[in-house]
C-alpha positions in Angstrom: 0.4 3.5 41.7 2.0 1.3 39.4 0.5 -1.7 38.3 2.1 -4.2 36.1 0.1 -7.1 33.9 1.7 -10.1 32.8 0.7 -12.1 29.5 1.6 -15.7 28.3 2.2 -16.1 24.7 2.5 -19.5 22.9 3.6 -20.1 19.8 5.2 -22.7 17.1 7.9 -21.4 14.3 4.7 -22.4 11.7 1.2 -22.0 11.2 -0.6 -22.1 14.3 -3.5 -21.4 16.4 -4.1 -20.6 20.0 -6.5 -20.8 22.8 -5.9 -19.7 26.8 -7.2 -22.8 28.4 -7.1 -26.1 28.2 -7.8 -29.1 26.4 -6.4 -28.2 23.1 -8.8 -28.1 19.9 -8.4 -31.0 17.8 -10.4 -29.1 15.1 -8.8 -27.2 11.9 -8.4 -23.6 12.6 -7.4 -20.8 10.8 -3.6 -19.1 11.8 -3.1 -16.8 15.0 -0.5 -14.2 14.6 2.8 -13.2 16.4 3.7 -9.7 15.8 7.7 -9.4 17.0 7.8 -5.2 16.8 11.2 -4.1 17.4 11.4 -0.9 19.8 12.8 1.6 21.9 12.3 4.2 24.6 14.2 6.7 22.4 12.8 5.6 18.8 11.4 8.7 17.5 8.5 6.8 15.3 7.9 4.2 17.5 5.3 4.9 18.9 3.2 4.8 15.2 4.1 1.6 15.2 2.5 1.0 18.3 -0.7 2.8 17.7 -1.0 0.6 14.2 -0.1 -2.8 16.3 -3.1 -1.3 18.5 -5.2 -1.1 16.3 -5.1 -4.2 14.9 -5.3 -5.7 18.3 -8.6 -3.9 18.5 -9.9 -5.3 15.2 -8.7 -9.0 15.6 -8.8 -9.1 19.6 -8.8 -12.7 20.1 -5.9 -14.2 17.3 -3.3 -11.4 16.9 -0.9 -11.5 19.4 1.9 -8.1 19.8 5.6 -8.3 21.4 7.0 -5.6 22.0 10.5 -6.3 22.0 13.1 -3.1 23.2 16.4 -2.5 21.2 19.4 -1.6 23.1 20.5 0.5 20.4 16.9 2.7 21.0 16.2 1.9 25.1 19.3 1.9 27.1 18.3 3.9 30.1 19.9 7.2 30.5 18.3 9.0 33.9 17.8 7.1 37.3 14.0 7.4 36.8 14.2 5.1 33.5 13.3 1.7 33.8 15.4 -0.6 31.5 13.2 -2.6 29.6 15.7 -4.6 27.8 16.1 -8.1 28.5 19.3 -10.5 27.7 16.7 -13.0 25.4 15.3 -9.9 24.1 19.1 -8.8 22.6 19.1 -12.9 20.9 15.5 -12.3 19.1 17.1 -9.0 17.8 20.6 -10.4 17.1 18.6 -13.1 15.0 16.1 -10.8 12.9 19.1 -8.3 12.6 16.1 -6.2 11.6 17.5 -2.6 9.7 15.8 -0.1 11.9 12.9 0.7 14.0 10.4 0.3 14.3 10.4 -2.9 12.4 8.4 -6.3 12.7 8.3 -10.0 12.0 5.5 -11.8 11.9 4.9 -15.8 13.1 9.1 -15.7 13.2 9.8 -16.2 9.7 6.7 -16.4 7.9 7.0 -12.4 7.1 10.7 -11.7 8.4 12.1 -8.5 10.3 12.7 -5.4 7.6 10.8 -7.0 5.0 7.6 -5.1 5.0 7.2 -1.5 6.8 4.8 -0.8 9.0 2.3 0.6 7.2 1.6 -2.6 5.4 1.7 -4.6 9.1 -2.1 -4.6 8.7 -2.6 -5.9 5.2 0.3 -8.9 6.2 -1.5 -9.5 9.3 -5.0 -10.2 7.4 -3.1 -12.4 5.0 -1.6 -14.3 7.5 -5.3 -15.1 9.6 -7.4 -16.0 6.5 -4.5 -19.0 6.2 -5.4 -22.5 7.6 -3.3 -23.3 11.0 -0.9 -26.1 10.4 -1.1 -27.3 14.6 -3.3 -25.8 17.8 -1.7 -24.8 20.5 -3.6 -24.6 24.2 -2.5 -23.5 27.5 -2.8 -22.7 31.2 -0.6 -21.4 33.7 -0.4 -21.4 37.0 1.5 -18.3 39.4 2.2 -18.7 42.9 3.1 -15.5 43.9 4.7 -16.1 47.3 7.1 -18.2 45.7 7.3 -15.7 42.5 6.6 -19.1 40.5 4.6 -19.6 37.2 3.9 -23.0 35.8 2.6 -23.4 32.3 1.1 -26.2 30.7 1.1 -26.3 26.7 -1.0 -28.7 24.8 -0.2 -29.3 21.2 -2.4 -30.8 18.2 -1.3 -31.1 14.6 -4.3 -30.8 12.2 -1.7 -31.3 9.5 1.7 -32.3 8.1 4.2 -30.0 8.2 7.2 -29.7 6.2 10.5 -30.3 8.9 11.3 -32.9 11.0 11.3 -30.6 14.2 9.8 -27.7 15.3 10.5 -24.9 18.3 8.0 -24.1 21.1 8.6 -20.4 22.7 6.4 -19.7 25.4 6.7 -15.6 25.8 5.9 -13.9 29.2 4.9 -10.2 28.6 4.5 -7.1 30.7 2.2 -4.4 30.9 1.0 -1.0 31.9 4.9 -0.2 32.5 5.0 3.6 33.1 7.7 5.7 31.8 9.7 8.1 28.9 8.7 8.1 25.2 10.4 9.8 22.4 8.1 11.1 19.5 4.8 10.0 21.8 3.5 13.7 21.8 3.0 13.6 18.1 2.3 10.1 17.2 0.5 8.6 20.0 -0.6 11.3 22.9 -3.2 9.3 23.7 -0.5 7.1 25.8 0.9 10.1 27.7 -1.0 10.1 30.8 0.8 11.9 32.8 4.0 14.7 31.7 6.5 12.9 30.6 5.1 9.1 31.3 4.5 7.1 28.6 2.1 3.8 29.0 4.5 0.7 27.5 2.8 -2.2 27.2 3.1 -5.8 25.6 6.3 -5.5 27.0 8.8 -8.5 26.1 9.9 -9.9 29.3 11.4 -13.3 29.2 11.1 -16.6 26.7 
């Protein structure tokens, strides 16, 4: 049976930091990270780049934070048994980054931008980024009702310190996981994820903004 996980991410276009529940810290943190990898079902070395955003998500568990966002260009479905994993906000973030190729990241939107660095130095940019004091906190907690297929979030916000423009953007990502289905290249880069022939286990799925 298929079972599919949702995640709420929460973050600023700047230096930030992030707790699931609320009241929001009002002490000085050090930054969280956003990881925007660009991806497809049909992205030959894609799923590297998943196995490296992995295992950074094993080493800093609590303050690095993937997206997995699916390209068009690599995903559209070609066989009924294909979900399509694409989304319409999904094709803007892309259309934005107008990243060169995949798999390809930005991290905290901007701070490292799409194309910029490959993806064998996503760990050394993600260390950078964390050992670098937090400019606000960010806090939240959501509620689902799941008759009504409703989610209500609540987002606290606390600046520790100035920051440079006059606004600033608050994206509040809702994720998907444990999404079941093809993989090109997973046999050789990530077989671990193959659990059954042909099934591929997607996860930190971009689902909506």
């Amino acid at each position: 049976m298929k079972q599919t996980y949702l995640y709420l991410i929460c973050f600023l276009m700047l230096g930030f930091h992030v707790k699931a529940q609320l009241p929001v810290s009002t002490q000085p943190e050090n930054r969280h990270v956003v990881l925007e990898e660009f991806t497809g079902i049909y992205c030959g070395q894609c799923p590297d780049g998943t196995r490296i955003v992995d295992e950074i998500k094993a080493e800093y568990p609590n303050t690095f934070h993937p997206i997995l966002v699916h390209w068009p260009a690599f995903g559209a479905p070609g066989f009924p048994d294909v979900p399509d994993m694409n989304t319409d906000e999904g094709a803007k973030i892309i259309n934005s980054g107008k990243p060169l190729g995949a798999p390809s990241a930005g991290l905290n939107r901007g701070t490292v931008s799409w194309g910029e660095t490959s993806r064998f130095n996503w760990k050394a940019d993600v260390k950078k980024l964390l050992d670098l004091p937090s400019l606000v906190n960010l806090a939240l907690e959501a509620k689902v009702d799941m008759v009504a297929r409703e989610m209500e979030v609540e987002v606290q916000v606390y600046y520790t310190n100035s920051v440079a423009t006059q606004s600033q953007l608050l994206s509040v990502a809702l994720l998907q996981d444990n999404i079941l289905a093809p993989q090109s290249g997973a046999d050789f880069y990530y077989p671990s994820k193959l659990k059954c022939p042909g099934k591929y286990v997607h996860g930190k799925l971009f689902d909506n903004i």
